[in-house]
RONU-480151 format. One record per residue (C-alpha): residue in three letters; chain; x, y, z. Coordinates in steps of 0.1 Angstrom, whole numbers. Layout:
<residu ALA chaine A east X north Y up Z> .
...
% end
This chain:
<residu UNK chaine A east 124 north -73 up -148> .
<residu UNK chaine A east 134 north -91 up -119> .
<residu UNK chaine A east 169 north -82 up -103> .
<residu UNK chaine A east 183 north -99 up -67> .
<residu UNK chaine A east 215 north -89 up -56> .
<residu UNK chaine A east 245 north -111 up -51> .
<residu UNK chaine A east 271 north -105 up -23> .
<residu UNK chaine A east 306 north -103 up -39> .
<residu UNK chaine A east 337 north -96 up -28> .
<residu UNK chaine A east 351 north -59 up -24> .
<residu UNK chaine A east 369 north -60 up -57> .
<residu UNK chaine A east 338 north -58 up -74> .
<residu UNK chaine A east 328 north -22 up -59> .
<residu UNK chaine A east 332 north 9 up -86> .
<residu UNK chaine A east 360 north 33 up -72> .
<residu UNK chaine A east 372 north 51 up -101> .
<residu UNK chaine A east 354 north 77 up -127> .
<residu UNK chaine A east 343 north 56 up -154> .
<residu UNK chaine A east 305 north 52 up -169> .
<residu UNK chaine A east 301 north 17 up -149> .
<residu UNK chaine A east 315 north 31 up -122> .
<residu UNK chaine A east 296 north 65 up -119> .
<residu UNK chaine A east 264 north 35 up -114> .
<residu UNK chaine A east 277 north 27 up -79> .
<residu UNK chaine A east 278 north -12 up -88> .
<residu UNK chaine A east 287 north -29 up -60> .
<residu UNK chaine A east 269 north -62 up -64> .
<residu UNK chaine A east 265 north -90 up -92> .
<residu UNK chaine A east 225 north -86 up -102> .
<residu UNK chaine A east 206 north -120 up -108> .
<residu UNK chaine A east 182 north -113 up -137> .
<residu UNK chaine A east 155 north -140 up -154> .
<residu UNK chaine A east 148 north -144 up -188> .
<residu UNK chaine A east 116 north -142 up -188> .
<residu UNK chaine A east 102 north -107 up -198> .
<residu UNK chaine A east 69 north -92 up -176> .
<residu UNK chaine A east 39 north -72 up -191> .
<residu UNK chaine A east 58 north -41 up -177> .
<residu UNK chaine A east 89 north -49 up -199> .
<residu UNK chaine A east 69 north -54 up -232> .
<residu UNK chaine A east 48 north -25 up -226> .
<residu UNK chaine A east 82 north -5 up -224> .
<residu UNK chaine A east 91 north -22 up -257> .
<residu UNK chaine A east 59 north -10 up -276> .
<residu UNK chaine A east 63 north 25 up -258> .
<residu UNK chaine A east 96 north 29 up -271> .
<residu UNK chaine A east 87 north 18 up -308> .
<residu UNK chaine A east 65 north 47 up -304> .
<residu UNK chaine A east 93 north 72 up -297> .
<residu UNK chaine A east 81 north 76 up -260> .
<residu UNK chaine A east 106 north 74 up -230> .
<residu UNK chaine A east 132 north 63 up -260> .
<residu UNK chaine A east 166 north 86 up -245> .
<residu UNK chaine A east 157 north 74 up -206> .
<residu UNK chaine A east 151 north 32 up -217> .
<residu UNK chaine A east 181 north 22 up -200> .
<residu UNK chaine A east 193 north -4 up -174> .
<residu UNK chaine A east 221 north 3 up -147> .
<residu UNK chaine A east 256 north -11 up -162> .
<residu UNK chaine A east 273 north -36 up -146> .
<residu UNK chaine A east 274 north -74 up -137> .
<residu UNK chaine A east 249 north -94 up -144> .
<residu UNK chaine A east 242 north -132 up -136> .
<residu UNK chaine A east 223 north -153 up -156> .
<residu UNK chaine A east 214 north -188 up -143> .
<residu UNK chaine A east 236 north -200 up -117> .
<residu UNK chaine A east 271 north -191 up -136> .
<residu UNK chaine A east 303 north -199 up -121> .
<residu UNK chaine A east 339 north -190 up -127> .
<residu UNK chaine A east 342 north -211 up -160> .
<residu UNK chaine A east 308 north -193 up -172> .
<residu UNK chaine A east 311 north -171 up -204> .
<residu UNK chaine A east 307 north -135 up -198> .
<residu UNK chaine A east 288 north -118 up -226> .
<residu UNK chaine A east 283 north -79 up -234> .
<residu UNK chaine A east 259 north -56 up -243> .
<residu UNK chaine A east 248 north -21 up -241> .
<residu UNK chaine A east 227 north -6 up -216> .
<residu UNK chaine A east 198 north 4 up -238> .
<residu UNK chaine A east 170 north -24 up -219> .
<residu UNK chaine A east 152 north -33 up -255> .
<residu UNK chaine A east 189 north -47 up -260> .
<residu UNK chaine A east 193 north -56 up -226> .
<residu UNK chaine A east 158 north -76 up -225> .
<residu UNK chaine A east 169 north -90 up -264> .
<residu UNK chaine A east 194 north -101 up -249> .
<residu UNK chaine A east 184 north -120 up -217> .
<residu UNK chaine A east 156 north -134 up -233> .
<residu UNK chaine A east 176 north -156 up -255> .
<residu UNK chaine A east 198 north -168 up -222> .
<residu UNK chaine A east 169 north -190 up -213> .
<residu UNK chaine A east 183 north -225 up -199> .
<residu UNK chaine A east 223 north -211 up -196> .
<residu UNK chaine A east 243 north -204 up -169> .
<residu UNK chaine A east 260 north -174 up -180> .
<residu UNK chaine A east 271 north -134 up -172> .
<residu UNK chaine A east 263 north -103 up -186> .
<residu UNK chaine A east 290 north -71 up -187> .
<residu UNK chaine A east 269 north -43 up -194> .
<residu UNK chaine A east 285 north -10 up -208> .
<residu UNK chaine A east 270 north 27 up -196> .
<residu UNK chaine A east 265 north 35 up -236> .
<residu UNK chaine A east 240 north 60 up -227> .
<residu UNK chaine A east 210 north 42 up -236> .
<residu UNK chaine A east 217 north 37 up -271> .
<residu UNK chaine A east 222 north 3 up -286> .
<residu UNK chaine A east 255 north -16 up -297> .
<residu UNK chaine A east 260 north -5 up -333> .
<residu UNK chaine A east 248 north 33 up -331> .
<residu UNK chaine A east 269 north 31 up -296> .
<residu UNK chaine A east 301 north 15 up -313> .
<residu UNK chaine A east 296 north 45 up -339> .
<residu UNK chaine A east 298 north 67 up -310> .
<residu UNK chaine A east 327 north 52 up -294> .
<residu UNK chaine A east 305 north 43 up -261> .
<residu UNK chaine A east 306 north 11 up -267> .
<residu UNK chaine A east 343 north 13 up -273> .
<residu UNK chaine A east 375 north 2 up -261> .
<residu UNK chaine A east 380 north 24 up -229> .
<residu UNK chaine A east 344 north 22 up -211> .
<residu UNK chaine A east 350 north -14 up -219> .
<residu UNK chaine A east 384 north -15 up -203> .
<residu UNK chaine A east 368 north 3 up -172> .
<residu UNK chaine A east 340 north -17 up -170> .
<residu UNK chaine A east 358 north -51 up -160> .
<residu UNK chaine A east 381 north -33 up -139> .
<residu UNK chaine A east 352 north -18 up -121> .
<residu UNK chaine A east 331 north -50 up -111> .
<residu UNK chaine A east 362 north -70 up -108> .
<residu UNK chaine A east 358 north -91 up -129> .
<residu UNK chaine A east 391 north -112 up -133> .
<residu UNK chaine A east 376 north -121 up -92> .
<residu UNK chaine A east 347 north -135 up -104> .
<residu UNK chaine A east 358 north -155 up -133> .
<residu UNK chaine A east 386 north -180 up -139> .
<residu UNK chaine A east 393 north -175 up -179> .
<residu UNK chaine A east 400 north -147 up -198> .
<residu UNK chaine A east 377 north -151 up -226> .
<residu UNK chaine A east 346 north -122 up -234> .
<residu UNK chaine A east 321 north -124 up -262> .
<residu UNK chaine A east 311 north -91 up -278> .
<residu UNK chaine A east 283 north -89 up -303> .
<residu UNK chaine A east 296 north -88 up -335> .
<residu UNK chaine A east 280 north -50 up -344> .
<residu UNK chaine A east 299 north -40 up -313> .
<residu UNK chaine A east 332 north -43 up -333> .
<residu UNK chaine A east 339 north -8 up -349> .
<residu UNK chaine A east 341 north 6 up -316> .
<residu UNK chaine A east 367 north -19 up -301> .
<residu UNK chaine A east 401 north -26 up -303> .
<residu UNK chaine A east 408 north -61 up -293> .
<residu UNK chaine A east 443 north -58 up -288> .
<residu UNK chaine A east 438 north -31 up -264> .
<residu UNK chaine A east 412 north -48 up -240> .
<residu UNK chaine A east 438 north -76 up -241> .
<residu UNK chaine A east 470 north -57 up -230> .
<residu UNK chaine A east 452 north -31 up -205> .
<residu UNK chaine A east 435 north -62 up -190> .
<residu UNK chaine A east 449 north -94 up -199> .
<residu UNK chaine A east 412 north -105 up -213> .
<residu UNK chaine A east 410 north -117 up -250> .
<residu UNK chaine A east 380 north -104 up -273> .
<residu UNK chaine A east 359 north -128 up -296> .
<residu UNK chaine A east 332 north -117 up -315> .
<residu UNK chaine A east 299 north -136 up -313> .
<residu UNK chaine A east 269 north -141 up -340> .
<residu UNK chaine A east 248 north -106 up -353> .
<residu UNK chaine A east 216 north -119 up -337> .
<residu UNK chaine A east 210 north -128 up -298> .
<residu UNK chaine A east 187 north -154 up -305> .
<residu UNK chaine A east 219 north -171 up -324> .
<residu UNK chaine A east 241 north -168 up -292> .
<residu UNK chaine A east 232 north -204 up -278> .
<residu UNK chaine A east 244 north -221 up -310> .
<residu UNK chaine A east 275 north -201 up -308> .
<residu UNK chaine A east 285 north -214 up -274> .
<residu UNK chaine A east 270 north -248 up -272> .
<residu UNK chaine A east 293 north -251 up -307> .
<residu UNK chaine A east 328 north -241 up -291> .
<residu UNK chaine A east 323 north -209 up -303> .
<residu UNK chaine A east 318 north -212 up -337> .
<residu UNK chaine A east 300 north -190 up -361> .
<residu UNK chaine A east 281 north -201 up -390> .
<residu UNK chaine A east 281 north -179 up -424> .
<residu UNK chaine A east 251 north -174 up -415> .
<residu UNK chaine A east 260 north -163 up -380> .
<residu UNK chaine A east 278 north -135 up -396> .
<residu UNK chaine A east 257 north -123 up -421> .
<residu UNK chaine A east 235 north -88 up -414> .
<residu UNK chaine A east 197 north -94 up -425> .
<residu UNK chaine A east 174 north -66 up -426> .
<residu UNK chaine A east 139 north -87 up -433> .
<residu UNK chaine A east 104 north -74 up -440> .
<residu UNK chaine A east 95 north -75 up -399> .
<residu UNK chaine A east 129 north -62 up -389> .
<residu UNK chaine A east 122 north -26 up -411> .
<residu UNK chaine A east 84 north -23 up -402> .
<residu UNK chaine A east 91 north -28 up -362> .
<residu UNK chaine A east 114 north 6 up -367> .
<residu UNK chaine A east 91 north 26 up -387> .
<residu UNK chaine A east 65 north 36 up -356> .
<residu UNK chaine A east 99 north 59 up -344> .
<residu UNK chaine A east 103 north 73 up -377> .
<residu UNK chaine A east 66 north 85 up -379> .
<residu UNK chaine A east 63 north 98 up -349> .
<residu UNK chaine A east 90 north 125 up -351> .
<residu UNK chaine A east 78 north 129 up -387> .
<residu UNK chaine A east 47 north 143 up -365> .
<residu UNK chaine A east 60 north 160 up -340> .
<residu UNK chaine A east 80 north 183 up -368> .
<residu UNK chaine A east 47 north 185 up -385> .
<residu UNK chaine A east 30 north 200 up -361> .
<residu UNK chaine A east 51 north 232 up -368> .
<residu UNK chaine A east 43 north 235 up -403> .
<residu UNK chaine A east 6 north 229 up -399> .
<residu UNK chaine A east 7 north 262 up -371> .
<residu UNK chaine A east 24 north 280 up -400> .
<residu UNK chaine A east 0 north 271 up -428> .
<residu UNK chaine A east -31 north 284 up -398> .
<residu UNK chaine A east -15 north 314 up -398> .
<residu UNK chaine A east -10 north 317 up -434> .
<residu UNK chaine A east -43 north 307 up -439> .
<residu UNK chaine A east -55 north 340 up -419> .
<residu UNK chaine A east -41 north 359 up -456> .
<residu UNK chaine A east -45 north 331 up -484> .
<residu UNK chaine A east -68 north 339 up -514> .
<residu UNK chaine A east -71 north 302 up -512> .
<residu UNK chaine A east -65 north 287 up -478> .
<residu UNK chaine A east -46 north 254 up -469> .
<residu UNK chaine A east -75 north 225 up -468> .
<residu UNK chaine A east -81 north 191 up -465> .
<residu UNK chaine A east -63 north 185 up -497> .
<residu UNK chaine A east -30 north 201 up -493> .
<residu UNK chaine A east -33 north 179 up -458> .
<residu UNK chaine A east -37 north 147 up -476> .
<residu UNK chaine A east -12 north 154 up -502> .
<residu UNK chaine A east 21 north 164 up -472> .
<residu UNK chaine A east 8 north 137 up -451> .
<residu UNK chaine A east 10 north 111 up -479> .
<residu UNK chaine A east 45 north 125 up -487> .
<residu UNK chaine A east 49 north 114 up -445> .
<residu UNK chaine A east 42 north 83 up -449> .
<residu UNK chaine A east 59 north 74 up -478> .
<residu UNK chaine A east 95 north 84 up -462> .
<residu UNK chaine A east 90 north 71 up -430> .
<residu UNK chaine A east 71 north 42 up -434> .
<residu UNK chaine A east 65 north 28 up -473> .
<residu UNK chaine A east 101 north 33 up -482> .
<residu UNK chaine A east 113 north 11 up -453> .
<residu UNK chaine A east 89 north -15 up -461> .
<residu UNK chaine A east 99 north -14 up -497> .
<residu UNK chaine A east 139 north -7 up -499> .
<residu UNK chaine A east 151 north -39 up -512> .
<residu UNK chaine A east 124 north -31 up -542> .
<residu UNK chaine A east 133 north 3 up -547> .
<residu UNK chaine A east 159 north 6 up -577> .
<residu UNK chaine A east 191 north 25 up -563> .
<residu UNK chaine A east 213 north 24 up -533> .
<residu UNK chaine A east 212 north 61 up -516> .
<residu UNK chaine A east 176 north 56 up -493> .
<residu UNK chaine A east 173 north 102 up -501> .
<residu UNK chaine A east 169 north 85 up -536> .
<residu UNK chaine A east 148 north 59 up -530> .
<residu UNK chaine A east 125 north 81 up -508> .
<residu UNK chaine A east 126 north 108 up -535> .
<residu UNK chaine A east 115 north 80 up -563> .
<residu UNK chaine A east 87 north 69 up -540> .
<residu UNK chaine A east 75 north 105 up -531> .
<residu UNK chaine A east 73 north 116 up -569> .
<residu UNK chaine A east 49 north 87 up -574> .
<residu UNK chaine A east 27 north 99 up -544> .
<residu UNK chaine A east 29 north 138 up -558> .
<residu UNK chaine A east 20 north 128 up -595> .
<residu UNK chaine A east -11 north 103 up -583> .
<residu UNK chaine A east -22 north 133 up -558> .
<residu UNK chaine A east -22 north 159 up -581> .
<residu UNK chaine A east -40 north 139 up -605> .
<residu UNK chaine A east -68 north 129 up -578> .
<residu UNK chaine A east -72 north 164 up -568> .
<residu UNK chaine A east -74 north 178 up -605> .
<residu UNK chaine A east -44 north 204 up -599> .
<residu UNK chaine A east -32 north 197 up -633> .
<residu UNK chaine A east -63 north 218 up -650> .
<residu UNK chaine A east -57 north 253 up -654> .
<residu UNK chaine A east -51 north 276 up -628> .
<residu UNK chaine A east -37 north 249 up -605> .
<residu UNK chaine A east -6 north 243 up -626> .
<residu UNK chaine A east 13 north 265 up -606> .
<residu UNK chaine A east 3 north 248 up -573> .
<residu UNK chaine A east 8 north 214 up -595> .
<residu UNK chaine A east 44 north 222 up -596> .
<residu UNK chaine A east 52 north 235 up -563> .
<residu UNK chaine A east 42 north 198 up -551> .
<residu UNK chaine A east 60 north 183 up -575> .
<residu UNK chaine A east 89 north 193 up -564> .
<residu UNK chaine A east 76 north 198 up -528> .
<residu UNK chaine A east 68 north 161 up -519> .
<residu UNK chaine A east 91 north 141 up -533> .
<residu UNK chaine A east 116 north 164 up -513> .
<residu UNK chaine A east 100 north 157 up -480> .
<residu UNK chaine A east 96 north 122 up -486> .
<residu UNK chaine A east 135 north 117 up -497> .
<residu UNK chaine A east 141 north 137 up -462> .
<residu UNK chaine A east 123 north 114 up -440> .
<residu UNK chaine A east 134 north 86 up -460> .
<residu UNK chaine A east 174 north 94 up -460> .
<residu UNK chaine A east 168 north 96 up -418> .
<residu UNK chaine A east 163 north 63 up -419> .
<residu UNK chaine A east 197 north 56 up -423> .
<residu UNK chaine A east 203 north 53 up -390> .
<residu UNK chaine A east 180 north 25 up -385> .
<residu UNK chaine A east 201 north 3 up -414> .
<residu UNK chaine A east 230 north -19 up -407> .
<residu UNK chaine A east 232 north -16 up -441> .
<residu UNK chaine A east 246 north 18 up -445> .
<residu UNK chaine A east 281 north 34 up -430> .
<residu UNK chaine A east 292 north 64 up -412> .
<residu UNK chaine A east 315 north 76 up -443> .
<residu UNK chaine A east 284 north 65 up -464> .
<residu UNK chaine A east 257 north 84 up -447> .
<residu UNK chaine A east 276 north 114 up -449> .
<residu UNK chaine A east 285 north 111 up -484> .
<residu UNK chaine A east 246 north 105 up -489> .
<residu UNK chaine A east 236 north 136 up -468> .
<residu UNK chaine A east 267 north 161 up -488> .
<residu UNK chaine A east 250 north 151 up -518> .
<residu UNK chaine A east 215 north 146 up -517> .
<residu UNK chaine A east 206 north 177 up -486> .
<residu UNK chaine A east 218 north 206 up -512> .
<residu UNK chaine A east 195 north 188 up -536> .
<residu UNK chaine A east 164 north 183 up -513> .
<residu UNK chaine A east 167 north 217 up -495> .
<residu UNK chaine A east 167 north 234 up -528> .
<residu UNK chaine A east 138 north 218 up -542> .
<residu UNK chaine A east 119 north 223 up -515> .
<residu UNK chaine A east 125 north 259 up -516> .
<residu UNK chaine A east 114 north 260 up -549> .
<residu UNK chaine A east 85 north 237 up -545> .
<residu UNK chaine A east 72 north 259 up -510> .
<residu UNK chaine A east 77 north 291 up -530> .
<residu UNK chaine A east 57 north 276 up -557> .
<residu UNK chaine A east 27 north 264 up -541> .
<residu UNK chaine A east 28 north 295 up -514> .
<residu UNK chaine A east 27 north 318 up -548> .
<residu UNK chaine A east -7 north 298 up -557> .
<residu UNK chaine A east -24 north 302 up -524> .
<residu UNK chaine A east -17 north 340 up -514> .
<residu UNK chaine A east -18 north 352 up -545> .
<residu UNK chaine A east -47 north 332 up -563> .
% end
């Protein structure tokens, strides 16, 4: 990403003890909108879970173009894959971009949290000065943004009015070049086919990374078990994996229900039934191990799945945690059940 500095005036250096201002920003950055090799290669590398909680951009002011005082003044979170989202939908406008310290995390999960939220805002345009650099009063927040900001706040601690703009960056040109105008459609949260399998790579990753603790376990177990842990029992957890962190994404508009532990759970009892079948643990003297992953997998799966929840604009914070009140005494216990069940078969076979 290319960045050039831009002398500004003295009111736009940081003094006080805010997030923007902890970055030191004493200058208006120039960035393009073209993204490099380096910045897609961060992309994919963050898909991937790696680098995810350091994948950030200094906050600040931003220029896009050559902007002047009547130029609209857009912002976003700090978190680059919204940053470079963001930027890469500027192409052609003269424009600037107020970016909020929000940690790293993006605009919806940071409204949640309250960093992208009415105060960091507040000390954010004081901090670059930005009532210097711009004649009007006027900022357009992204419309996921919202929960965390109250409008008639921003306006009486600092005289600028709020608008909310579209749900998607690449809508943001229509919105301006049409006086500000949403569309229905504008407004309206999809979650498509592409927009749930680009999020799953995260999901299975730290699916793995737990794993890696239960497979050390079963070695270990393995050292006493009348019939050791094989190729089999691998096969049949990491199915149970995959189908919470990456089937039941692909498929939740398909899956009957609402709650995704459900959903995942459905899925996951599909996967134990066809595994058991294929590996012939339904005959006699595998019944017992038959049931432990009956219950077993569909648990895991319904786990994984219900974590997904925070990778859904479809879902709330009050609904999540009914979900999780609910459904984790559910999953936990069968589980339990289902790992004393199949343990019972393997030591004591």
């Amino acid at each position: 990403m290319e960045i050039k500095p831009l002398p500004m005036s003295s009111g736009c250096c940081c003094t006080g003890n805010s997030g923007c201002c902890s970055s030191s920003v004493k200058a208006v950055q120039a960035i393009t909108t073209s993204l490099s090799f380096k910045d897609t290669l961060g992309a994919w590398k963050v898909r991937w879970g790696i680098g995810r909680m350091t994948y950030k951009v200094t906050p600040g002011l931003y220029s896009v173009g050559q902007p002047n005082g009547d130029s609209p003044v857009l912002v976003s979170a700090n978190y680059k894959l919204t940053f470079d989202v963001l930027r890469k939908n500027l192409a052609g406008m003269d424009c600037w971009l107020l970016i909020l310290d929000t940690k790293g995390v993006n605009v919806w999960c940071a409204a949640g949290k309250k960093t992208f939220g009415t105060s960091e805002l507040v000390n954010c345009i004081k901090a670059v000065g930005l009532s210097e650099v711009v004649t009007h009063k006027k900022l357009i927040l992204p419309q996921l943004g919202a929960p965390g900001v109250s409008a008639h706040e921003i306006t009486r601690q600092t005289g600028f009015s709020v608008m909310y703009g579209p749900v998607r960056a690449s809508d943001i040109k229509a919105f301006i070049s049409s006086g500000y105008k949403a569309t229905k459609e504008m407004r309206t949260v999809f979650f498509p086919f592409r927009d749930r399998l680009v999020l799953t790579p995260v999901e299975l990753v730290a699916a793995a990374k737990k794993s890696l603790l239960i497979f050390g376990v079963l070695f270990l177990l393995n050292l006493f078990a009348a019939r050791p842990f094989d190729s089999t029992d691998f096969a049949a957890y990491a199915g149970a994996v995959f189908v919470g962190t990456v089937l039941t994404p692909v498929l939740l508009p398909f899956i009957p229900g609402r709650a995704f532990a459900w959903k995942g759970w459905l899925l996951g009892l599909c996967w134990a039934a066809f595994a058991v079948c294929l590996f012939g643990w339904f005959t006699p003297g595998y019944r017992l191990l038959a049931a432990g992953y009956l219950l077993l997998l569909p648990s895991v799966a319904a786990y994984l799945a219900m974590n997904f929840t925070g990778s859904s604009t479809f879902t709330s914070p009050s609904g999540v945690l009914k979900e999780m009140r609910i459904t984790l005494p559910l999953i936990v216990g069968s589980a339990f059940v289902g790992s004393l069940l199949t343990l019972t078969n393997h030591l004591m076979r």
